[in-house]
C-alpha positions in Angstrom: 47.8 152.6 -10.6 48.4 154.9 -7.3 45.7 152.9 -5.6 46.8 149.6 -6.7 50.4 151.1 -5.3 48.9 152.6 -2.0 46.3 149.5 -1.5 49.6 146.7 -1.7 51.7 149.1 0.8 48.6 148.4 3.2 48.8 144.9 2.6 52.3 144.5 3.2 52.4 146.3 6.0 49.1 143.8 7.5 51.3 140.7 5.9 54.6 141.9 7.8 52.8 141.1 11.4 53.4 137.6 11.1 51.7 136.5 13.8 51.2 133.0 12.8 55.2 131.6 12.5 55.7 133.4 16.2 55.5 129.9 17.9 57.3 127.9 14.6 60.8 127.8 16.3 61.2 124.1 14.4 60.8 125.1 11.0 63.5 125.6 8.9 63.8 127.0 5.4 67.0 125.2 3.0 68.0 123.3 6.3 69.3 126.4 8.3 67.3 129.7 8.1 64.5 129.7 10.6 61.0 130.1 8.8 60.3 133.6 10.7 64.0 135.0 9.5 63.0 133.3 6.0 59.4 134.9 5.9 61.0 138.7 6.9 63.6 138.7 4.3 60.6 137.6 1.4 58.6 140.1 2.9 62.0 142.8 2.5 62.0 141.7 -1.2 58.6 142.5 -1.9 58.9 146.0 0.0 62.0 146.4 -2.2 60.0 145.9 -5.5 56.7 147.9 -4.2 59.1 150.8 -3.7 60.5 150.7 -7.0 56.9 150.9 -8.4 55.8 153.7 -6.1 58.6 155.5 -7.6 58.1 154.5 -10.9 54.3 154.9 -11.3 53.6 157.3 -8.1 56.2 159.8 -8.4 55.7 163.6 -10.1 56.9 163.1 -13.3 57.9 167.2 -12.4 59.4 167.1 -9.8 62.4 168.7 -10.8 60.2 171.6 -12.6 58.3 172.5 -9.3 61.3 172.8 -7.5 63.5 174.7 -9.9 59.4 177.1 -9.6 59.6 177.5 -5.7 63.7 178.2 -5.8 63.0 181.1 -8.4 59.5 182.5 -7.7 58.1 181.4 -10.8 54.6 180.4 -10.8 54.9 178.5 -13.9 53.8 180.8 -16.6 57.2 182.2 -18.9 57.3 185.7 -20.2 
């Protein structure tokens, strides 16, 4: 799943140069929202959601556990 995570962070970041609505200045999306302003807050969506699955799927479950280690000295074995 951290591939799948890391290879649509790649993508999105090739998708966000939108190269090809640069000379669209007609186009409007709902009758006011240029297509451009339209196409950046879609791609701001998807970035949202991507996030929330790299922190769901891509995140150290212990997190919390390895810091609480380096704070104390601990290397993870208990007495």
């Amino acid at each position: 799943m951290n591939y799948l995570i890391y290879g649509l962070i790649v993508l999105l970041a090739i998708l966000h140069q939108d190269f090809w609505w640069w000379d669209d200045s007609e186009t409007l999306v709902f009758g006011f929202i240029p297509i451009g302003l339209a196409y950046h807050a879609g791609v701001s969506l998807v970035a949202s959601v991507l996030w929330a699955l790299a922190v769901k799927f891509c995140w150290p479950s212990d997190i919390d556990e390895l810091e609480t280690e380096s704070a104390t000295g601990q290397t993870g074995e208990h007495a």
